[in-house]
DOSERO-781202 format. One line per 2 residues: number of its first residue (from 1); their letters; for each residue x, y, z of N, C-alpha, C. Coordinates in Angstrom, 1 decimal, padded with zeros to 4 digits. Layout:
NUM> a> X:Y:Z:X:Y:Z:X:Y:Z | ...
END
This chain:
1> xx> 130.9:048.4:089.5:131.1:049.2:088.3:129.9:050.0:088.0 | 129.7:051.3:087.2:128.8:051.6:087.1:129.1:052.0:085.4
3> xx> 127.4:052.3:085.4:127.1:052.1:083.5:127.5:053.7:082.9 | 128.0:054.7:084.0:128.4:055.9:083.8:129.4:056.0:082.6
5> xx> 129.6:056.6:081.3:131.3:056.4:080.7:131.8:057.2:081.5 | 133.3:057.1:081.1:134.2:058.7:082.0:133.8:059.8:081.4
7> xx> 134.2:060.8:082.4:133.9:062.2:082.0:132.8:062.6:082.1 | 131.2:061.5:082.0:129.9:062.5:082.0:129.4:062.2:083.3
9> xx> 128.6:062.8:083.2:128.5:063.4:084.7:127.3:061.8:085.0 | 127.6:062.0:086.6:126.5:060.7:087.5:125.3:060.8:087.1
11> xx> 124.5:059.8:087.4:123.3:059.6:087.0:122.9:060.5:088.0 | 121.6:061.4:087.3:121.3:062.2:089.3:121.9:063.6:088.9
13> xx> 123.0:063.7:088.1:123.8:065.3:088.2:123.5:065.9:087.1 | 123.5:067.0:087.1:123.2:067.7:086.0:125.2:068.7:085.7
15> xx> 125.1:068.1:083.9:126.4:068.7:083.9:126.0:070.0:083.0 | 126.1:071.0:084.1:125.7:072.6:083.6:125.9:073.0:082.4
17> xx> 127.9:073.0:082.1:128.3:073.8:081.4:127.9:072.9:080.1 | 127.9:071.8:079.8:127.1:071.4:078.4:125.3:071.8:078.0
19> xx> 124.8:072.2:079.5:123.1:072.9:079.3:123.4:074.2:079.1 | 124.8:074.9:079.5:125.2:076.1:078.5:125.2:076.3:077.4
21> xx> 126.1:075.4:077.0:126.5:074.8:075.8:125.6:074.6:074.7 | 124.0:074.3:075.2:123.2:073.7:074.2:122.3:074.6:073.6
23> xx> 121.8:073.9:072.2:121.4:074.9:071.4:120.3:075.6:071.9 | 119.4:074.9:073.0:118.1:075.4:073.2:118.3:076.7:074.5
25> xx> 119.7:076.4:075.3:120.3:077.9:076.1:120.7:078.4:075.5 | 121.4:078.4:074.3:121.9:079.5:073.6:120.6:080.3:072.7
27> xx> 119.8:079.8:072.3:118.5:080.1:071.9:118.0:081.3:072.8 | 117.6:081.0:074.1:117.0:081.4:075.3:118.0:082.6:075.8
29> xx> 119.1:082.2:075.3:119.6:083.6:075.6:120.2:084.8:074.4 | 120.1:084.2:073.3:120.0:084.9:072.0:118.7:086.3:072.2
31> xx> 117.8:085.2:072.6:116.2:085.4:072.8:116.2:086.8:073.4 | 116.9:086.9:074.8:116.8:087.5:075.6:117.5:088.8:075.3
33> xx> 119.0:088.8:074.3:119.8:089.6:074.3:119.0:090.7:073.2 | 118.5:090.1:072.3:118.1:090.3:071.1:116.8:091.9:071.7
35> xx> 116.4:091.2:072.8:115.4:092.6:073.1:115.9:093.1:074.0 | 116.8:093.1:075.0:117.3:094.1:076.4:118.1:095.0:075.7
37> xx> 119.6:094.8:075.2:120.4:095.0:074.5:120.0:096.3:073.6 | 119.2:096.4:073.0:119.0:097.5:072.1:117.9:098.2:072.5
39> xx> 116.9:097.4:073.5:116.1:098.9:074.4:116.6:099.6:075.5 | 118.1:098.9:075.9:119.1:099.3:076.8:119.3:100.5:076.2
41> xx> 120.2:100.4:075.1:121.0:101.2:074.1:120.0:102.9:073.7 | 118.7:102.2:073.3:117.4:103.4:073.6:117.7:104.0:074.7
43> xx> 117.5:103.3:076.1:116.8:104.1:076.9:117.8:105.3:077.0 | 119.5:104.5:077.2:120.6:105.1:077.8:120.2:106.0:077.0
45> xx> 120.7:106.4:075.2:120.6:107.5:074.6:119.8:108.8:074.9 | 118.4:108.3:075.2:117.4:109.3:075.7:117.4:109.9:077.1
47> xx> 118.5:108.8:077.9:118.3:109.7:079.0:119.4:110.6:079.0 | 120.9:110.4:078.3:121.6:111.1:078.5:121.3:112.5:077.2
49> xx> 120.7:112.4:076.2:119.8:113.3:075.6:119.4:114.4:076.5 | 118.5:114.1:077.6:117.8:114.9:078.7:118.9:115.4:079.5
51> xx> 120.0:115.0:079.9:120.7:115.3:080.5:121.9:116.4:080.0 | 122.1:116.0:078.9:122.7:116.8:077.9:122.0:118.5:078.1
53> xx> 120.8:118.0:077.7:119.9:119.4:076.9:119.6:120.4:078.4 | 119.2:119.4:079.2:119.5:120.3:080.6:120.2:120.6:081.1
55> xx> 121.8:120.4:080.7:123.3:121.1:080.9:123.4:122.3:080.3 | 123.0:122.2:078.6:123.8:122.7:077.9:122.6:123.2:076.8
57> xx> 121.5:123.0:077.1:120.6:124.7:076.0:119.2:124.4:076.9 | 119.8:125.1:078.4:118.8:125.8:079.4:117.7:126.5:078.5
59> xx> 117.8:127.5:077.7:116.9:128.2:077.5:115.9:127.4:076.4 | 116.1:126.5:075.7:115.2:125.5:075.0:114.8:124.5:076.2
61> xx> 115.1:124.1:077.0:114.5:123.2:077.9:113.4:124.7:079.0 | 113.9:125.5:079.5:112.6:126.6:079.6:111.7:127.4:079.1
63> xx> 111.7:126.8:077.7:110.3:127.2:077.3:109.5:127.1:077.9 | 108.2:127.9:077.7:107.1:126.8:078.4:106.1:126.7:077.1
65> xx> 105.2:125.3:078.1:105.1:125.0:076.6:103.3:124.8:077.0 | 102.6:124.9:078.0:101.1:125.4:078.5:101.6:125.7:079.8
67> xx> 101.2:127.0:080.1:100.7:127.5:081.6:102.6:127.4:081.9 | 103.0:127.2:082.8:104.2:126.7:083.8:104.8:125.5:083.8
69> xx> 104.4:124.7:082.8:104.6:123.4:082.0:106.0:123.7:080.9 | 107.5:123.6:081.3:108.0:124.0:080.3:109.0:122.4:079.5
71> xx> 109.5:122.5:078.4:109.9:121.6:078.0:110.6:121.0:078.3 | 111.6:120.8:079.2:111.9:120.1:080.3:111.8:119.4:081.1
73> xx> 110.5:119.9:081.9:109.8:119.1:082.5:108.6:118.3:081.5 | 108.5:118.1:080.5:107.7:117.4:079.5:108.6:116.2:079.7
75> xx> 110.3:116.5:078.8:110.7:115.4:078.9:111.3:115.0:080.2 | 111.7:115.2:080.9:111.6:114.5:082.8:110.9:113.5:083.0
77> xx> 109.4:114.3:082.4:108.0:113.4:082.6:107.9:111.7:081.6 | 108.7:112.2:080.4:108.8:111.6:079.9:109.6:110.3:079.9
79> xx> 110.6:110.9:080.8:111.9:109.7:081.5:110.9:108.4:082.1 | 109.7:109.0:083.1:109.4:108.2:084.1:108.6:107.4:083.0
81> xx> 107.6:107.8:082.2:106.3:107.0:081.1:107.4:106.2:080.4 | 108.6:106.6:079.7:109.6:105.6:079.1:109.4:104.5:079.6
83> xx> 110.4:104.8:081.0:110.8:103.5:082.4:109.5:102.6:082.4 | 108.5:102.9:082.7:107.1:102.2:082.8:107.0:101.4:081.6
85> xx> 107.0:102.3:080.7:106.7:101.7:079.6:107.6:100.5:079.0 | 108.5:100.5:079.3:110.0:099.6:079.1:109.6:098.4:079.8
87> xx> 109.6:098.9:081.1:109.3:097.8:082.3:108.3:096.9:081.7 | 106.8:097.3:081.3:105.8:096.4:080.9:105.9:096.0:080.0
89> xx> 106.4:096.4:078.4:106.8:095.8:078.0:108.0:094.3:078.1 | 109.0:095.1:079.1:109.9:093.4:079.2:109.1:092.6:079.9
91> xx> 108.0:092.9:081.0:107.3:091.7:081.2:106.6:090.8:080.0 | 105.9:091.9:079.7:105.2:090.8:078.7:105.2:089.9:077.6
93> xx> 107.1:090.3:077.1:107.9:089.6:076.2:108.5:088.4:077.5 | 108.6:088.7:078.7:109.2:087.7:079.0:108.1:086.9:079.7
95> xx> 107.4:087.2:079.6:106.1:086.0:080.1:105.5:085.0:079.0 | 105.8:085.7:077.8:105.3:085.0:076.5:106.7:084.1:075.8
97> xx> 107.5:085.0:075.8:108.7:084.1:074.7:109.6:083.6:075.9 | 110.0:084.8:076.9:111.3:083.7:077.8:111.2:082.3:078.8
99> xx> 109.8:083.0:079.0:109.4:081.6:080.4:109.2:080.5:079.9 | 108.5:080.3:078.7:107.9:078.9:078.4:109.4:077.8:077.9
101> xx> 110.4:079.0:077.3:112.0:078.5:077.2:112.5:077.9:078.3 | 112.5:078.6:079.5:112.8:078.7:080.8:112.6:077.4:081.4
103> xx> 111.1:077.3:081.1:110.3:076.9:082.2:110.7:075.1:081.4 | 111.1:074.9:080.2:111.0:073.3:079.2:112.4:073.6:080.0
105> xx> 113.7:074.4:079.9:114.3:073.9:080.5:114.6:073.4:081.6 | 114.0:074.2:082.8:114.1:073.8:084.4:113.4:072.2:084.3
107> xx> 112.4:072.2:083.5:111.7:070.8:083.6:112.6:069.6:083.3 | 113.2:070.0:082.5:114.3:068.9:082.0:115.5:068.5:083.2
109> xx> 115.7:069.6:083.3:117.2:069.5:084.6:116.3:069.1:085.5 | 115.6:069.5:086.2:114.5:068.6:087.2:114.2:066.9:086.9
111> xx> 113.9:066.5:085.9:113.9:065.3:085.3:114.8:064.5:085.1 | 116.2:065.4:084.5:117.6:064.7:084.9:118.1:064.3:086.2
113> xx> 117.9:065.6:086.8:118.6:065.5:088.2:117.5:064.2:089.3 | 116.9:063.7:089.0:115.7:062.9:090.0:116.4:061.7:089.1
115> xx> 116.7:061.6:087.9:117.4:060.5:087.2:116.2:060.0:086.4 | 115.8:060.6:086.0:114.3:060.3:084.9:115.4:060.0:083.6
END
C-alpha cells in the first residue's frame, strides 16, 4: 500500500495543473501580463500610426525637417530606438521581478519532483 491519498499525484511527480492553479503562478503571471500587455498595445498603436501617416498624409511625412532628414524618416528611426528600447526595458523588469518568481518556483518543483 502506499501513503499516497487518491487522486494526488506520486511521491516524485509534480501535479502541474494545481502549480497552475496556485496563488504564487498566478502571481507570476499577473506579474508578467500587467507589463507586456499594455506595452504591446503601445507599441502596436505607434507602429500602425507610422504606417497610417505614410499611407495617407505623404506630404506631412516629407517634410524635411534638417538637410534631407524628413519626418518620416524621424519616425522610421524612431520605430527601431522604440523596439530597442522596449526590448531593454523587458529585460530588466524580467531579470528583477520575473526570474526570482521563476526561479523559487523551479526550485520547488525540482525539490518535489526528487521527493524532498
Amino acid at each position: 500500500m502506499t501513503d499516497t491519498p487518491p487522486g494526488a499525484p506520486a511521491k516524485g511527480r509534480i501535479d502541474y495543473i494545481a502549480e497552475e492553479n496556485s496563488p504564487r503562478f498566478r502571481e507570476l503571471k499577473r506579474t508578467h501580463r500587467s507589463f507586456v500587455f499594455p506595452l504591446s498595445v503601445f507599441f502596436l498603436v505607434w507602429y500602425f500610426v507610422y504606417v497610417l501617416l505614410a499611407g495617407w498624409a505623404k506630404d506631412f511625412m516629407s517634410q524635411p525637417v534638417l538637410g534631407d532628414m524628413t519626418v518620416g524618416l524621424l519616425i522610421g528611426l524612431g520605430q527601431f530606438a522604440t523596439t530597442l528600447i522596449i526590448t531593454l526595458w523587458y529585460v530588466r523588469f524580467a531579470n528583477t521581478k520575473l526570474d526570482p518568481k521563476s526561479a523559487a518556483i523551479r526550485e520547488d518543483l525540482e525539490k518535489q519532483e526528487a521527493g524532498a
